[in-house]
N, C-alpha and C positions, 0 to 999 in steps of 0.2 A: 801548526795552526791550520784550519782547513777556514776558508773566509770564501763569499760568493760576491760578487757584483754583477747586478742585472741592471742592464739599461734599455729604454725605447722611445726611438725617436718617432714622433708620431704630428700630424699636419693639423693645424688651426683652419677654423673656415677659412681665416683671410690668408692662407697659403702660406702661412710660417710655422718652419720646423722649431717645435718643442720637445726637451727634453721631458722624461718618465721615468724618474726612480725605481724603480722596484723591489731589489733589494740590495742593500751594502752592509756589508761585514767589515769590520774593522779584522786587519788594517786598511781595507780597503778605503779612500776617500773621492770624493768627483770636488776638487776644487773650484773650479769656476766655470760656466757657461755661459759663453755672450751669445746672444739675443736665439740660446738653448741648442744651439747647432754644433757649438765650439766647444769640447770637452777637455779640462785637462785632470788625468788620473794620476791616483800619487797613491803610494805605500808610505803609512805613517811609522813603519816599523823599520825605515831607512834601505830596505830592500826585502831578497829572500833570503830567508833564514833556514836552517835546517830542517828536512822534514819540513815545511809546507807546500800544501796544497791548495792553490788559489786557483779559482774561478772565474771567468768572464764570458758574459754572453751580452750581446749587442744585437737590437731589432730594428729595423728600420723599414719602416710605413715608404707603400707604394707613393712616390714622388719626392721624397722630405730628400733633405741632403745634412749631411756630418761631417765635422773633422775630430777625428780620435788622438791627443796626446798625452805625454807622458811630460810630469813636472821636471825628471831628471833622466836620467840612466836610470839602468834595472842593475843592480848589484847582488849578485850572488854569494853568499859568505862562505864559509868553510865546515864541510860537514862534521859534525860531532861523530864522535864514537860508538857506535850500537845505533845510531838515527838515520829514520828511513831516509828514501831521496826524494829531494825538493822537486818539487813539479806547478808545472801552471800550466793550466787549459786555457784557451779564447775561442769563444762561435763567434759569427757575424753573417747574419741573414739578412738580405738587401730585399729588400721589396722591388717590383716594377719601378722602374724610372727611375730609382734612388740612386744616391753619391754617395762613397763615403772615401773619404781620404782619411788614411789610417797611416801615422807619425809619429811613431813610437822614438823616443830615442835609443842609445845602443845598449848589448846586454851585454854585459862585464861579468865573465864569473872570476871569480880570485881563486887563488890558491886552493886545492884543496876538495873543491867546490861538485857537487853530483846533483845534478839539474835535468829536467827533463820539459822542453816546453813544445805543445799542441796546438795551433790552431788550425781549425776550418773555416772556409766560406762559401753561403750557397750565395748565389748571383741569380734572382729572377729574370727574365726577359726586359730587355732594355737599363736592368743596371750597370753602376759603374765603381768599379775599387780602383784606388790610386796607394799600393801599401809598402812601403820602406819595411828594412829590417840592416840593422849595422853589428854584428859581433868587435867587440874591443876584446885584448888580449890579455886584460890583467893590470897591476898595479906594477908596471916595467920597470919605475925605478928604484921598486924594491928586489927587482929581481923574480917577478911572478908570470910574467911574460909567459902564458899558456902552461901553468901550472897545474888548473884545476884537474880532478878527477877525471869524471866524465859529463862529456856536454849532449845531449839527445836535439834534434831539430825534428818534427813531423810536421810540414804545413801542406795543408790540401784546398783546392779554389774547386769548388763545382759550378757550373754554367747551367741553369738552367736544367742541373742533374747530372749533365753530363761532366764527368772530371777532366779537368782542362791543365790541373798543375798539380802534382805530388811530388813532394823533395822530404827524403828522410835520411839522415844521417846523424851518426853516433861517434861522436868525436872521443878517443880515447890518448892524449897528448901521452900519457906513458907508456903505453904498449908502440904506439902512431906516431914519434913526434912530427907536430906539425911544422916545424922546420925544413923539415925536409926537401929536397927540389922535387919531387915528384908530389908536394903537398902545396905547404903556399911557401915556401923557399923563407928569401928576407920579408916576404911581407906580414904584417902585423892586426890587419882589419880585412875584415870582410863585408860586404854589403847586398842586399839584393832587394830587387824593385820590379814591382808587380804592375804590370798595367789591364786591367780587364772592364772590358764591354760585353754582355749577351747579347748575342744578335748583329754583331758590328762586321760591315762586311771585309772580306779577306784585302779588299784592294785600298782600305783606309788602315792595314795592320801594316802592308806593304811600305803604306808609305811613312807611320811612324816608325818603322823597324829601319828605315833608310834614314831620317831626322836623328832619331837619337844615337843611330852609328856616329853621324858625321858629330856630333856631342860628343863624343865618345873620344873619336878619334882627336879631337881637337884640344879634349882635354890631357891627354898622352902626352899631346905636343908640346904641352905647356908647363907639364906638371911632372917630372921624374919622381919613378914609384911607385905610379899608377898604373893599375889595366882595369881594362874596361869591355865587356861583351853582351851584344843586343843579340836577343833571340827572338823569331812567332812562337807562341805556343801552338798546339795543336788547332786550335782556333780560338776565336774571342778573346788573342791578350796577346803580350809582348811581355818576356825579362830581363830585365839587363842585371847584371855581375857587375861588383868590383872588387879589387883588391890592392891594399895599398901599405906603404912603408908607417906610412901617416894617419891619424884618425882626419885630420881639418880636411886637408883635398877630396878624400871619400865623402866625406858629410857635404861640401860644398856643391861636388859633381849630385849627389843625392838630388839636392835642391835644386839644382839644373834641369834633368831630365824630368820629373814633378812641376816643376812649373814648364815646360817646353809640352807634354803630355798632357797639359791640363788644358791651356790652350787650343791645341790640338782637336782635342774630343769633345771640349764646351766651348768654343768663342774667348773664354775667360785668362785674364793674367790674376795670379794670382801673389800672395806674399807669406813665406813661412808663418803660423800659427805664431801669437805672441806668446813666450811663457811669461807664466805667475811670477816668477822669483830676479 
Protein backbone atom coordinates (compact mmCIF):
# COMPACT_ATOMS: atom_id res chain seq x y z
CA UNK A 1 0.00 0.00 0.00
CA UNK A 2 1.68 3.43 -0.77
CA UNK A 3 -0.66 6.06 1.47
CA UNK A 4 0.57 9.93 1.96
CA UNK A 5 -0.36 12.10 4.89
CA UNK A 6 0.06 15.89 4.57
CA UNK A 7 -0.34 18.15 7.39
CA UNK A 8 -0.01 22.19 8.10
CA UNK A 9 -0.05 23.88 11.00
CA UNK A 10 -0.77 27.36 10.17
CA UNK A 11 -1.55 30.86 12.70
CA UNK A 12 -5.07 32.53 13.11
CA UNK A 13 -5.15 36.37 13.32
CA UNK A 14 -5.81 35.98 17.01
CA UNK A 15 -2.50 33.91 17.39
CA UNK A 16 -3.82 30.29 17.44
CA UNK A 17 -2.21 27.26 15.86
CA UNK A 18 -4.71 25.50 13.46
CA UNK A 19 -4.48 22.47 11.90
CA UNK A 20 -4.53 22.01 7.57
CA UNK A 21 -5.46 18.93 6.22
CA UNK A 22 -4.09 18.39 2.99
CA UNK A 23 -3.89 15.14 2.17
CA UNK A 24 -4.79 11.55 3.97
CA UNK A 25 -4.64 8.29 2.45
CA UNK A 26 -6.08 5.65 4.13
CA UNK A 27 -4.59 3.92 6.25
CA UNK A 28 -3.61 6.90 7.29
CA UNK A 29 -5.94 8.76 9.94
CA UNK A 30 -5.41 12.25 12.21
CA UNK A 31 -7.71 11.26 15.03
CA UNK A 32 -8.25 14.05 17.28
CA UNK A 33 -6.83 17.76 17.56
CA UNK A 34 -7.44 19.84 20.47
CA UNK A 35 -7.64 23.33 20.13
CA UNK A 36 -5.64 22.06 16.22
CA UNK A 37 -2.17 22.02 17.81
CA UNK A 38 -2.40 18.42 19.40
CA UNK A 39 -2.26 15.80 16.86
CA UNK A 40 -2.80 12.11 17.31
CA UNK A 41 -1.81 9.78 14.19
CA UNK A 42 -3.05 6.36 13.95
CA UNK A 43 -2.83 3.46 11.12
CA UNK A 44 -6.18 1.93 10.65
CA UNK A 45 -4.65 -1.08 9.15
CA UNK A 46 -3.23 -1.96 12.88
CA UNK A 47 0.42 -1.23 11.80
CA UNK A 48 2.99 -1.87 8.81
CA UNK A 49 2.31 -4.38 6.74
CA UNK A 50 4.20 -5.89 4.05
CA UNK A 51 5.54 -3.82 1.34
CA UNK A 52 4.23 -0.39 2.42
CA UNK A 53 5.05 2.66 1.69
CA UNK A 54 3.78 5.49 3.81
CA UNK A 55 4.42 8.96 3.79
CA UNK A 56 4.43 11.86 6.07
CA UNK A 57 5.17 15.52 5.81
CA UNK A 58 4.48 18.04 8.40
CA UNK A 59 4.68 22.25 7.81
CA UNK A 60 4.67 24.53 10.35
CA UNK A 61 4.01 28.20 9.86
CA UNK A 62 6.47 30.79 11.23
CA UNK A 63 5.38 30.99 15.11
CA UNK A 64 2.58 28.25 15.45
CA UNK A 65 3.54 25.48 17.78
CA UNK A 66 2.56 21.36 17.60
CA UNK A 67 2.69 18.29 19.37
CA UNK A 68 2.90 15.21 17.09
CA UNK A 69 1.50 11.57 18.52
CA UNK A 70 1.03 8.40 17.73
CA UNK A 71 -2.46 6.48 19.20
CA UNK A 72 -0.30 3.29 19.70
CA UNK A 73 2.98 1.73 18.85
CA UNK A 74 4.04 1.27 15.23
CA UNK A 75 4.04 -2.61 14.67
CA UNK A 76 5.85 -3.97 11.98
CA UNK A 77 4.37 -7.36 10.78
CA UNK A 78 6.21 -9.99 9.05
CA UNK A 79 7.33 -10.05 5.47
CA UNK A 80 5.60 -12.18 2.90
CA UNK A 81 7.30 -14.05 0.49
CA UNK A 82 8.41 -12.23 -3.01
CA UNK A 83 7.05 -8.66 -1.07
CA UNK A 84 9.08 -5.62 -1.42
CA UNK A 85 10.24 -4.00 2.10
CA UNK A 86 8.09 -1.90 3.99
CA UNK A 87 9.25 1.54 4.50
CA UNK A 88 7.96 4.98 5.87
CA UNK A 89 9.23 8.39 5.10
CA UNK A 90 8.63 11.60 7.71
CA UNK A 91 9.59 15.44 6.65
CA UNK A 92 9.08 18.21 9.28
CA UNK A 93 9.69 21.65 8.34
CA UNK A 94 9.56 24.18 11.22
CA UNK A 95 9.09 27.66 10.32
CA UNK A 96 10.84 30.66 12.39
CA UNK A 97 9.88 30.61 15.85
CA UNK A 98 7.84 27.42 15.61
CA UNK A 99 7.73 24.32 18.28
CA UNK A 100 7.15 21.08 17.63
CA UNK A 101 7.29 18.31 19.97
CA UNK A 102 7.26 15.14 18.22
CA UNK A 103 6.05 11.81 20.48
CA UNK A 104 5.72 9.03 18.75
CA UNK A 105 5.47 5.91 20.55
CA UNK A 106 7.87 2.96 20.06
CA UNK A 107 8.50 0.86 16.87
CA UNK A 108 8.10 -2.80 17.41
CA UNK A 109 9.10 -4.76 14.39
CA UNK A 110 8.12 -8.61 15.03
CA UNK A 111 9.48 -11.43 13.69
CA UNK A 112 10.56 -11.71 10.52
CA UNK A 113 9.90 -8.14 9.75
CA UNK A 114 12.18 -5.78 6.79
CA UNK A 115 11.42 -2.12 7.56
CA UNK A 116 13.05 0.75 6.37
CA UNK A 117 12.23 4.23 8.19
CA UNK A 118 13.40 8.00 7.02
CA UNK A 119 12.93 11.04 8.55
CA UNK A 120 14.25 14.58 8.15
CA UNK A 121 14.10 18.00 9.72
CA UNK A 122 14.66 21.35 8.52
CA UNK A 123 14.69 23.85 11.60
CA UNK A 124 14.30 27.54 10.50
CA UNK A 125 16.09 30.34 12.67
CA UNK A 126 14.70 30.35 16.04
CA UNK A 127 12.84 27.06 15.88
CA UNK A 128 12.54 24.45 18.21
CA UNK A 129 12.08 20.32 18.00
CA UNK A 130 11.68 18.40 21.17
CA UNK A 131 11.62 14.40 19.19
CA UNK A 132 11.69 10.96 21.14
CA UNK A 133 12.16 7.78 19.24
CA UNK A 134 11.91 4.25 21.41
CA UNK A 135 12.69 0.76 19.49
CA UNK A 136 10.96 -2.32 21.43
CA UNK A 137 12.45 -5.75 20.75
CA UNK A 138 9.48 -7.74 19.66
CA UNK A 139 6.82 -9.90 21.04
CA UNK A 140 9.41 -11.45 23.99
CA UNK A 141 7.01 -13.78 25.27
CA UNK A 142 6.78 -15.50 22.42
CA UNK A 143 10.20 -15.81 22.00
CA UNK A 144 10.68 -12.88 19.11
CA UNK A 145 12.80 -10.91 21.08
CA UNK A 146 14.95 -9.14 17.91
CA UNK A 147 13.88 -11.65 15.43
CA UNK A 148 13.02 -9.35 12.60
CA UNK A 149 14.89 -9.34 9.33
CA UNK A 150 16.09 -6.23 8.86
CA UNK A 151 15.71 -2.95 10.66
CA UNK A 152 17.04 0.52 8.55
CA UNK A 153 17.12 3.77 10.81
CA UNK A 154 18.10 7.33 8.58
CA UNK A 155 17.22 10.45 10.64
CA UNK A 156 18.68 13.67 9.71
CA UNK A 157 17.97 17.42 11.71
CA UNK A 158 19.22 20.35 9.54
CA UNK A 159 19.51 23.78 11.30
CA UNK A 160 18.99 26.27 9.39
CA UNK A 161 20.60 24.24 6.40
CA UNK A 162 23.25 23.36 8.14
CA UNK A 163 23.19 19.52 9.21
CA UNK A 164 23.45 19.28 12.82
CA UNK A 165 22.46 15.31 13.28
CA UNK A 166 22.64 12.26 10.85
CA UNK A 167 22.32 8.69 12.36
CA UNK A 168 22.00 5.67 9.95
CA UNK A 169 21.92 2.41 10.78
CA UNK A 170 21.09 -1.07 9.50
CA UNK A 171 20.23 -3.45 11.91
CA UNK A 172 20.68 -7.00 10.72
CA UNK A 173 19.90 -9.33 14.13
CA UNK A 174 20.95 -12.41 11.94
CA UNK A 175 24.05 -11.88 10.44
CA UNK A 176 24.61 -9.01 13.88
CA UNK A 177 22.99 -10.49 16.83
CA UNK A 178 22.07 -7.79 18.80
CA UNK A 179 22.87 -9.52 21.93
CA UNK A 180 25.92 -9.41 21.83
CA UNK A 181 28.13 -7.36 24.50
CA UNK A 182 29.81 -5.40 22.01
CA UNK A 183 26.01 -4.46 20.76
CA UNK A 184 23.38 -3.79 23.45
CA UNK A 185 24.39 -6.98 25.66
CA UNK A 186 21.06 -7.92 28.28
CA UNK A 187 19.38 -4.88 27.23
CA UNK A 188 16.12 -5.04 25.39
CA UNK A 189 15.02 -1.20 24.16
CA UNK A 190 16.40 1.49 22.89
CA UNK A 191 15.54 5.22 22.93
CA UNK A 192 16.89 8.49 21.67
CA UNK A 193 15.90 12.07 22.27
CA UNK A 194 16.45 15.06 20.23
CA UNK A 195 16.73 18.47 21.60
CA UNK A 196 17.07 21.33 19.00
CA UNK A 197 17.03 25.16 18.92
CA UNK A 198 18.58 27.28 15.65
CA UNK A 199 20.36 29.97 16.82
CA UNK A 200 20.54 28.94 20.53
CA UNK A 201 23.63 29.93 22.08
CA UNK A 202 26.48 27.33 22.88
CA UNK A 203 26.43 28.41 26.75
CA UNK A 204 22.63 27.54 27.21
CA UNK A 205 23.55 23.91 25.34
CA UNK A 206 26.19 23.73 28.03
CA UNK A 207 24.10 24.05 30.61
CA UNK A 208 21.16 21.65 29.49
CA UNK A 209 23.93 19.02 28.56
CA UNK A 210 24.87 19.25 32.51
CA UNK A 211 20.86 19.26 33.65
CA UNK A 212 19.89 16.35 31.81
CA UNK A 213 23.31 14.37 32.73
CA UNK A 214 22.50 14.88 36.37
CA UNK A 215 18.78 13.19 35.11
CA UNK A 216 20.56 10.71 33.77
CA UNK A 217 22.78 9.86 36.24
CA UNK A 218 20.11 9.92 38.95
CA UNK A 219 18.06 7.75 37.13
CA UNK A 220 20.99 4.99 37.01
CA UNK A 221 20.82 5.21 40.53
CA UNK A 222 17.41 4.38 40.93
CA UNK A 223 16.70 2.16 38.26
CA UNK A 224 18.88 -1.24 37.56
CA UNK A 225 19.05 -1.71 33.68
CA UNK A 226 19.34 1.50 32.77
CA UNK A 227 22.02 3.61 30.94
CA UNK A 228 21.77 6.67 29.87
CA UNK A 229 24.17 9.25 27.68
CA UNK A 230 23.83 13.26 27.01
CA UNK A 231 25.68 14.62 24.28
CA UNK A 232 26.10 18.70 22.39
CA UNK A 233 25.49 18.20 18.89
CA UNK A 234 27.79 20.07 16.71
CA UNK A 235 25.62 23.13 17.66
CA UNK A 236 22.06 23.97 18.12
CA UNK A 237 20.84 20.63 20.12
CA UNK A 238 21.67 18.21 22.73
CA UNK A 239 21.09 13.93 22.53
CA UNK A 240 20.64 11.87 24.99
CA UNK A 241 20.61 7.64 24.53
CA UNK A 242 19.19 5.11 26.35
CA UNK A 243 19.15 1.58 26.79
CA UNK A 244 17.36 -0.61 29.12
CA UNK A 245 16.44 -4.24 30.22
CA UNK A 246 12.87 -2.75 30.47
CA UNK A 247 10.43 -0.88 28.15
CA UNK A 248 8.55 1.27 31.41
CA UNK A 249 11.95 2.88 33.01
CA UNK A 250 13.14 3.99 29.35
CA UNK A 251 9.63 5.47 28.47
CA UNK A 252 9.47 6.98 31.98
CA UNK A 253 13.23 8.52 31.83
CA UNK A 254 11.89 9.71 28.08
CA UNK A 255 9.30 11.86 29.77
CA UNK A 256 11.73 13.19 32.24
CA UNK A 257 14.25 14.68 30.14
CA UNK A 258 11.18 16.27 27.72
CA UNK A 259 9.59 17.79 30.38
CA UNK A 260 13.04 19.01 32.17
CA UNK A 261 14.09 20.27 28.31
CA UNK A 262 10.88 21.98 27.76
CA UNK A 263 11.13 24.10 30.77
CA UNK A 264 14.38 24.89 30.16
CA UNK A 265 14.07 26.45 26.53
CA UNK A 266 10.40 27.97 27.08
CA UNK A 267 9.61 28.89 30.87
CA UNK A 268 6.94 25.95 30.38
CA UNK A 269 6.00 22.56 32.64
CA UNK A 270 4.50 20.71 30.73
CA UNK A 271 2.25 16.98 30.88
CA UNK A 272 2.60 13.94 28.32
CA UNK A 273 0.00 14.35 25.43
CA UNK A 274 -3.41 12.61 26.47
CA UNK A 275 -3.96 9.56 24.24
CA UNK A 276 -7.47 8.73 22.49
CA UNK A 277 -7.81 5.33 23.63
Amino acid sequence: MNASLHLAFEKTVAGATVLRLRRQDPPWRVIRAFDGSLVHLHNVSGGVLSGDRLELRASLAPETRAVITTTSATRVYRRRSGADQSQSSAHFELGEGSLLDLLPDAVIPYADSDFAQHTSVDLSPGATLLWWEMLAPGREASGEAFRFARLGIDNQIRSAGVPIAMERAWLDPRERPLDAAARLGDCRYLATFYVCRAGETASAWRRLEEDLNAIGNRLMENENGVRWGVSRLVQDGVVVRGMAVRGAPLSAGLREFWQAARLQLTGERVSPPRKTY
